[in-house]
DRENKOL-888764 format. One record per residue: z, x, y of N, C-alpha, C in turn; residue in one letter. Coordinates in steps of 0.05 Angstrom, whole numbers, plus 5000, padded with zeros to 4 digits. Layout:
# residues N
ZXYZXYZXYA;...
# end
This chain:
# residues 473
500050174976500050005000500050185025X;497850105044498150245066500050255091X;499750415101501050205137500449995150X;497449945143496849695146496449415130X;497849515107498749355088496149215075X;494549425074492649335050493049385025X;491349285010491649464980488549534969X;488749634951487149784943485049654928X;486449434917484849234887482749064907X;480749034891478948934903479348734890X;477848414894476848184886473948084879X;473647964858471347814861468947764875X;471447614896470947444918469447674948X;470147914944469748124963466848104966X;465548144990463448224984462048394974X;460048454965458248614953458148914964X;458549124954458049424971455349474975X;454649774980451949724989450449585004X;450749325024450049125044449449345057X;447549365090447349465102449049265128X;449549545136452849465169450849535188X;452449515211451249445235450149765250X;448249725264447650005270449150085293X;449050375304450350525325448550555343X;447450295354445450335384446450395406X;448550265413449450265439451050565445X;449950575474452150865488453250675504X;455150785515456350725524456150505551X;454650625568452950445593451850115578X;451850075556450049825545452349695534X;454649795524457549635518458349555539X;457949715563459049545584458349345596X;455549425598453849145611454448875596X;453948865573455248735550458148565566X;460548785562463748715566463248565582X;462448595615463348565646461248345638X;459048205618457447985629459947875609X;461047885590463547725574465047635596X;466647875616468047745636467247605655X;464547695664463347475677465147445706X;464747605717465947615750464247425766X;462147365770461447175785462546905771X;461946835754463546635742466446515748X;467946715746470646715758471146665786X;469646765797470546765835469246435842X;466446385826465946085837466845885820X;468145925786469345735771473245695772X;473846045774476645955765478046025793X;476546215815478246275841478446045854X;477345845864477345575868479645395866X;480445495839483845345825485645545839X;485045725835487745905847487145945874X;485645855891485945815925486845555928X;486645355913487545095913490445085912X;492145235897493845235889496645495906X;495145655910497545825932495445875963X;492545735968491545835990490746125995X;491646186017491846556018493046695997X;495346606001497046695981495346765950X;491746715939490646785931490447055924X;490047245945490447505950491547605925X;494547585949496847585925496547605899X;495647265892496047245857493647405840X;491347485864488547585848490347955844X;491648025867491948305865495048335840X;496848235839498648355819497548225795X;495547975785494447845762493148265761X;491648395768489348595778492348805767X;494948785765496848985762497048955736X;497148595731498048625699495648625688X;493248595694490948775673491248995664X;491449285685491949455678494049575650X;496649385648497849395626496649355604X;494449105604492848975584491049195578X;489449345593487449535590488949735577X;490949805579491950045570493049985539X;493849735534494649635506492049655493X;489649555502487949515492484649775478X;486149955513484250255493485450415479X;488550405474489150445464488450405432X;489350105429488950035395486450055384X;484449995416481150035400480050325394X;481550485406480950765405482550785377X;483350735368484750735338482750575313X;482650325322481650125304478749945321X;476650075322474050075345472349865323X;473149595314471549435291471749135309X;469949115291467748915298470548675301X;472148695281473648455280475848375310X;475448665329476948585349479748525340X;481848415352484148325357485348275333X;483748115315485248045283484948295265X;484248435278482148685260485448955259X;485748995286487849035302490449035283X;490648765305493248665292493948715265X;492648585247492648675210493748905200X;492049085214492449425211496149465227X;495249365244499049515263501549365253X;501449055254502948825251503148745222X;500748785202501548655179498848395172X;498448395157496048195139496747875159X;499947815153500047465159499247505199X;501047665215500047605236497447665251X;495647855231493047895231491547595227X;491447555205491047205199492147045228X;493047035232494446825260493146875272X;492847155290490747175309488247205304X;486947165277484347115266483346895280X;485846635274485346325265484746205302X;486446345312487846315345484746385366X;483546635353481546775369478246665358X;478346615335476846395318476246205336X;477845915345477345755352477645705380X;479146005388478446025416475446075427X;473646255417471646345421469346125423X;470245995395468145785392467445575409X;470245555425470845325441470345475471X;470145735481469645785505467145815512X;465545865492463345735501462145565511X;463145355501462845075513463145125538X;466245165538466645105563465245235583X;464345525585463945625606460445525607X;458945505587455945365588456145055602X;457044935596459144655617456944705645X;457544925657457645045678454445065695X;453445145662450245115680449444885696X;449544695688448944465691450144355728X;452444445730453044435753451944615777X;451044815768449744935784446244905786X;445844805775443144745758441244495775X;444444375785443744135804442744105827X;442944385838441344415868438444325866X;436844465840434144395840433544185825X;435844055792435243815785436343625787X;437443495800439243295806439743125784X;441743015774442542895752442442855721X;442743235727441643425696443643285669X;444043215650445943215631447643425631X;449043385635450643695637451543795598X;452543595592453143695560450843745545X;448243645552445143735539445143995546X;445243965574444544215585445744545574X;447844455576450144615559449444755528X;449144465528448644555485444944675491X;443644635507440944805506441445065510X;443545075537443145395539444745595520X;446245485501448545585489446245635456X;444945485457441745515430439845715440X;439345725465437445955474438746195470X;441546245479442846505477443646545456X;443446375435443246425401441246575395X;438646425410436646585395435646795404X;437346855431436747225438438747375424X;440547335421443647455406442847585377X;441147405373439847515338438947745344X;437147795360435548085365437448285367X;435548515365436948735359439948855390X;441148915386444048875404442249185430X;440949225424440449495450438449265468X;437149105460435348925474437448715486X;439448655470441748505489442248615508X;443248905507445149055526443948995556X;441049015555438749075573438148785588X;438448565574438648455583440948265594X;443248345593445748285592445448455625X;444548685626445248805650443348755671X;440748655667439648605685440148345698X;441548125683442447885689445047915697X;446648125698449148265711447948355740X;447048475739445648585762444748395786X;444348105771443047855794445947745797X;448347755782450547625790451747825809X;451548085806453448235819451148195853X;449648205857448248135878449347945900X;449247685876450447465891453247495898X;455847655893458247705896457947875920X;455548035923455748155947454448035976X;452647845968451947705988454747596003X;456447405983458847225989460547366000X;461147685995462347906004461347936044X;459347916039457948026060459147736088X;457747496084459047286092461347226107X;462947366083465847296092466947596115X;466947776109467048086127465948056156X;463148006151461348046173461847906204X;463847606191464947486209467047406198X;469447586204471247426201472147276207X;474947116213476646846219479246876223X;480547086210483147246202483347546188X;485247656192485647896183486847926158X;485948146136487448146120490748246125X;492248336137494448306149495748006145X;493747866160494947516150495947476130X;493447536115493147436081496147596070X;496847876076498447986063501147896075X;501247836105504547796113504847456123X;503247276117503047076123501846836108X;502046976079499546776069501346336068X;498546226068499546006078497345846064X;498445506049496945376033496945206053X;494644956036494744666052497744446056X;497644366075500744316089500343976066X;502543756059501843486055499943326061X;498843376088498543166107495043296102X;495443586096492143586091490043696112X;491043686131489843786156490943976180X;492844126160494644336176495544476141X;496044736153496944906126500044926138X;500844986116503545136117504645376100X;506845456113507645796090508345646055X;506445896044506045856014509146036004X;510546025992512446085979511446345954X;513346515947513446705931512346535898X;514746355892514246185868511346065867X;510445945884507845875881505446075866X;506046255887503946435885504246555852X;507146565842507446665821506146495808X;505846215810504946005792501946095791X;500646155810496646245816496546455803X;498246655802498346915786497646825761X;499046625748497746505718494846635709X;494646385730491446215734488446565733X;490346715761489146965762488547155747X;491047135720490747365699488547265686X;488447025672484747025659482846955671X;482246985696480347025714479447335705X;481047505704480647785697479347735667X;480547675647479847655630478247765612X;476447865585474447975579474048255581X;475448455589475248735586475748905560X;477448675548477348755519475748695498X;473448545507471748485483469948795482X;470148965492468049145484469149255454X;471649225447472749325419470349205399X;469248945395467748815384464748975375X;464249115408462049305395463349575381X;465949645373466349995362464050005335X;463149915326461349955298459349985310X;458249845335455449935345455250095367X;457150265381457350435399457850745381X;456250905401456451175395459151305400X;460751425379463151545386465151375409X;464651195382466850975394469750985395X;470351135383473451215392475451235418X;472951435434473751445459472051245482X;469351205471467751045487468050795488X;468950675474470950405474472650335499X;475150645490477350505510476050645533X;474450755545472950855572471450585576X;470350485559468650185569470749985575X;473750035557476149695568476349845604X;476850095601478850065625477250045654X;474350245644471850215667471749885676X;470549695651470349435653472949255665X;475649335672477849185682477749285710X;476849605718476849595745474249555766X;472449515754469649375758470249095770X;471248985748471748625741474148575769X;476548775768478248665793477048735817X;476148955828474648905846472348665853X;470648645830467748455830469248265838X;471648085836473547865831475547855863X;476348005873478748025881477648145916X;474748145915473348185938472048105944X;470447885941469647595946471347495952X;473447445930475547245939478047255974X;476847505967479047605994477047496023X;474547596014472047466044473047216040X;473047066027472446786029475146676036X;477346766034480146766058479746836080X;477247106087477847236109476246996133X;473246956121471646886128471146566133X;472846456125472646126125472646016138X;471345916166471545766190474145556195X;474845426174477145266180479145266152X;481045406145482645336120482845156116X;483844876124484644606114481544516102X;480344536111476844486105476544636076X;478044886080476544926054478444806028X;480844906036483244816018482344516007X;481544326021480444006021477544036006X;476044306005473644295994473644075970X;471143955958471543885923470244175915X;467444235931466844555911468044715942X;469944855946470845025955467345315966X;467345325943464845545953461745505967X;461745195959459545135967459545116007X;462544995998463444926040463345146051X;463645306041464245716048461945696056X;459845796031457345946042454845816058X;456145486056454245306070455145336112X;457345386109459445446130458345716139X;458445816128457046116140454646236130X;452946026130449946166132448345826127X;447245736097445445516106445345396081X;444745206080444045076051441745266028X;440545396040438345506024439645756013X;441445826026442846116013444545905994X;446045776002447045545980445745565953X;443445505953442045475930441745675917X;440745925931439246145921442046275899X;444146255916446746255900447646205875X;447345925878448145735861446745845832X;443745895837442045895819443346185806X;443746445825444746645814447246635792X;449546415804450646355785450946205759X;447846015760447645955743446346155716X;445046365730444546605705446146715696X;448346805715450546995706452046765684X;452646465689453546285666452546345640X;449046325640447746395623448246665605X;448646835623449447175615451447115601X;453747045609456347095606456446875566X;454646615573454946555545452246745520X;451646925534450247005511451847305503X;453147355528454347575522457247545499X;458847245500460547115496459947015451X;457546965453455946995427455447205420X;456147405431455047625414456947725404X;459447715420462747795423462947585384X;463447395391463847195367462847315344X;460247285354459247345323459747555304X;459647845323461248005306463748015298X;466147865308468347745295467547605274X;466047415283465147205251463547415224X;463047515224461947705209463347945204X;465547985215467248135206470047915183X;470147735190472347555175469447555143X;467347475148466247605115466047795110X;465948015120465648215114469048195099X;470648155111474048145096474148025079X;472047775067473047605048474747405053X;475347325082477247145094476646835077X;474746815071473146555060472346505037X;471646295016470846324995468346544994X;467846654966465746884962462846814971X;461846554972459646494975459746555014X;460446395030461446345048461346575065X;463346745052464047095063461347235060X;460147245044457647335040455047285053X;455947065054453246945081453746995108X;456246985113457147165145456447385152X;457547625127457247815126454447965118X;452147785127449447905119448447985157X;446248215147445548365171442948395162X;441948275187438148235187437048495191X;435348495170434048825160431948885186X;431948745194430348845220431348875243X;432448645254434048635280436348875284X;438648885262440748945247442948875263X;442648595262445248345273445848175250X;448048175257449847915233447947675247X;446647625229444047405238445447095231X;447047055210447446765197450346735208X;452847025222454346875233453546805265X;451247045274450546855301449446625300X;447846585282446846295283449146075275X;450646115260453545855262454545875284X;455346095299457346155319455246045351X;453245995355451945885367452245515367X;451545515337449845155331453145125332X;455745205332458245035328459744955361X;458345205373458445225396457745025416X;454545115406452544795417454444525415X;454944395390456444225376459144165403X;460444395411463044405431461944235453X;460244315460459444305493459843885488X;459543775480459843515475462143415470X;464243575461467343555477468143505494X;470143255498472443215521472643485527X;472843445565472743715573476943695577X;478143595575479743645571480843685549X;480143625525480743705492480044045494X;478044105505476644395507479044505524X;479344455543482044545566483544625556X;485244395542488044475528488044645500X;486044675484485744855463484945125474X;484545135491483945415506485245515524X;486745445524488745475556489845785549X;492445665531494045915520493446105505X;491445945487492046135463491446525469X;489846565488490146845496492846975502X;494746735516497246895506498846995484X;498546865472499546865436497247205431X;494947165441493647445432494547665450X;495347565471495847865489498547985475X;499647775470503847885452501748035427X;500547935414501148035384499548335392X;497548355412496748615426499848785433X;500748775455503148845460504248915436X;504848735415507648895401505749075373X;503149025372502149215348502149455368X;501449505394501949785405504849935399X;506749695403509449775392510149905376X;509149755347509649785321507549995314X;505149945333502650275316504150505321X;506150515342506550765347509550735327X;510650555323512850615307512150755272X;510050575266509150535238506850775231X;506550955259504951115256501150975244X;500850785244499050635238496650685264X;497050695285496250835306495751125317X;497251255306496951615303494351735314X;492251515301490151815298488451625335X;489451575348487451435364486651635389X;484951675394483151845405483851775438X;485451615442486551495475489551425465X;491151515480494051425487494651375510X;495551155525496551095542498951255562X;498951195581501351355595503651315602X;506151365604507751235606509250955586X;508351075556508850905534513150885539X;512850745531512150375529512350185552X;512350315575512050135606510149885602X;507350015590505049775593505949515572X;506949615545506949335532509249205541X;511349255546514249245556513649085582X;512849105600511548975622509648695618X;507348885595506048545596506748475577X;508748405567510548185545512148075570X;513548205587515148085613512147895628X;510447995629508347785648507947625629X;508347575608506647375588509247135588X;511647245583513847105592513046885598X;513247005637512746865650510646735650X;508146735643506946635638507546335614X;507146375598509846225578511045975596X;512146185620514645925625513345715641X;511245845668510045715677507745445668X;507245575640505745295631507445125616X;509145215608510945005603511644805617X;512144885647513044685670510044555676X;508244495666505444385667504944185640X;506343895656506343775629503543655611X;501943715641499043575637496743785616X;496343955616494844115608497344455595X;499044465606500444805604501944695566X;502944555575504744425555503944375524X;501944235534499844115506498444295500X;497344435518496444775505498244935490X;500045015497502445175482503044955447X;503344725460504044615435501044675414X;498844635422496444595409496444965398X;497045175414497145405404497845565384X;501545395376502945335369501245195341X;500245075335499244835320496845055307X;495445275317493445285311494945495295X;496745655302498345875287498845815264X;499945545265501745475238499845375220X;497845265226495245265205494745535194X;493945745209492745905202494246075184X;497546125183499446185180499246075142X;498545755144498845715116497245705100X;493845765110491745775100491846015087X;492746285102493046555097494946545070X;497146365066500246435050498846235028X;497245995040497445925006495145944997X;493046015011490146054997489246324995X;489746415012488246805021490446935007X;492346955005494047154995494347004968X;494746844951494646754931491246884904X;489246834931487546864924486347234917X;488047424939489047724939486147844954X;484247644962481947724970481147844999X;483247845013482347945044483148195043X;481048375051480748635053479648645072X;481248875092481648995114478749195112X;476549135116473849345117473849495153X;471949695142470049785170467549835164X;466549965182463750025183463150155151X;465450395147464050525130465550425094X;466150125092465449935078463149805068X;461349885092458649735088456549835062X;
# end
């Protein structure tokens, strides 16, 4: 038995040796383009900064720059373990190896049906943007089309992704600098304000007032997965060159890219806003901005930019999945038939071809979800993954299970120690959110303890999940 509590005996049920694994295309520059379209910074500043200016006003700043503090903890948990354990399986892949087989399974089950389900949501998205030029698009058609199109680029070979992942990065990062530009060029207020005065919308709606410390702590939430996504580049370590170290150089490059891309827009569009209560009152907050400071036609030209980067971000978001899904066959997580069909790799492309194509069409299938059923199954469950991150850095370094990783962090154990204290809080704050925080936690909660007994009475009964890598294949 290892440290990571495998064993040695194989099953049946295992897949077949000899399969051909995924190739080593990517350098380093094409994992990233990749990661940062996963995180999807334009996405964030016109989908999720919106909630968190709604919610502390200026005081935004604030929650975008220390959310921007506790990434850094996250980045550092995270090149760490991938510089150790650089597989396809990401997070369950991880965890397994540092934590143990059952809470590997948990965050399998947790990151599983998170993925599947964020698609949806963030493809949702085209459609709203989509509306400048078609007016009264289906938005859930729309959704499930573009979420089938980026299926059928995802299949191709992953260096033709990278390429195009970055040139459709390249039209979002554009548009973040236009909105950048906007807000600067004329300001309204100083950042001084923003830092010693920040101030939300007052009751009455048409006057602000001083935002409080607690508030802002409450937007901080909201802010940490706005960041989001810097850790999916672990997903490519099997197809990146000397991925050991090029991994955790792509988490931590990709988190300080993403807080800036995020946290500088957002700051123009405080600086720059012709009237706060106006915008605070916005329904699209960004649209009143850039319509406010320049014209309806940059409006559009916008809009449209964001609707690619949506596009990007769900093909980049499929690609992330799929190699998880094809790593759980490649483990044998599933009956033998099942695992084997995941775990196949198209002799030409050399992509897990049959789990991108499920991890797409189940996807598609989402987008036709209550968008609040989607909400609440997705809310938390990244917290439940950031702890079991956190404490396998713990335990890798206790269990020695971590040893050989080619990146160590600085100041061990500050970062996990810290963001287990932010996740806390985090924790507590959705708890006091009986509408959506609450029912998430409970649903998170719900998805563990499934996964928890699928693993105890079927997978481990059955002795068939094996911990693979690349050179399994």
């Amino acid at each position: 038995m290892t440290a990571s509590g495998t064993s040695p005996s194989r099953s049946t049920d295992t897949a077949p040796q000899g399969r051909p694994g995924l190739r080593r295309g990517l350098k380093m520059l094409g994992t990233l383009f990749i990661t940062l379209s996963a995180t999807t910074p334009a996405s964030s500043v016109f989908i999720i900064s919106p909630g968190v200016v709604s919610q502390a006003g200026t005081g935004a700043f604030w929650a975008f720059a220390v959310a921007g503090v506790v990434g850094v903890f996250m980045a550092l948990i995270y090149a760490e373990l991938s510089s150790a354990f650089p597989l396809s399986g990401g997070e369950y892949a991880i965890t397994a190896r540092a934590l143990g087989k059952l809470p590997g399974f948990v965050v399998l089950g947790l990151i599983l049906v998170t993925q599947l389900l964020i698609v949806a949501v963030i493809a949702l998205g085209v459609g709203t943007y989509l509306e400048v030029l078609f007016p009264h698009l289906d938005v859930a058609a729309t959704a499930a089309v573009t979420t089938l199109l980026a299926t059928a680029l995802a299949v191709f070979d992953i260096k033709l992704n990278a390429w195009v992942t970055g040139i459709f990065l390249a039209i979002e990062m554009v548009a973040l600098i236009v909105v950048s530009a906007l807000g600067f060029f004329h300001p309204k207020r100083s950042l001084g304000d923003l830092i010693a005065h920040p101030v939300a919308a007052a009751a009455s709606g048409s006057t602000v007032t001083a935002v409080g410390v607690g508030t802002i702590g409450a937007a901080t939430a909201v802010a940490i997965f706005a960041y989001n996504g810097y850790g999916s580049a672990v997903y490519f370590g099997e197809e990146t060159t000397d991925a050991p170290r090029n991994i955790s150089r792509t988490i931590l490059w990709a988190l300080a890219i993403t807080v800036f891309a995020e946290l500088i827009p957002t700051t123009a569009v405080l600086i720059g806003a012709p009237n706060l209560p106006s915008l605070f009152g916005a329904d699209n907050m960004m649209k009143y901005f850039i319509t406010a400071t320049s014209d309806s036609t940059v409006n559009d030209v916008i809009s449209l930019a964001v609707a690619v980067a949506i596009f990007n971000a769900v093909l980049a978001i499929i690609l992330v999945t799929a190699r998880m899904v094809f790593s759980t066959g490649r483990d044998a997580a599933w009956p033998g038939p099942a695992s084997r069909a995941l775990a196949a790799i198209h002799p030409r492309f050399g992509s897990p071809w049959i789990a991108t194509i499920l991890t797409g069409v189940v996807s598609a299938g989402f987008c036709f979800a209550d968008d609040t059923f989607l909400l609440v199954v997705t809310s938390t469950t990244i917290i439940a993954v950031y702890a079991a991150l956190a404490l396998s850095s713990i335990a890798g370094r206790r269990n020695g299970s971590t040893a050989h990783a080619a990146y160590r962090m600085p100041a061990w154990p500050l970062a996990p120690v810290l963001a287990l204290g932010a996740i806390g809080y985090v924790v507590y704050e959705n708890f006091q959110d009986p509408k959506v925080g609450r029912p998430s936690l409970w649903t998170t909660i719900g998805i563990a303890v499934v996964s928890a007994a699928y693993y105890l009475i079927v997978v481990r009964r059955r002795g068939a999940w094996e911990l693979k890598g690349a050179e399994d294949a």
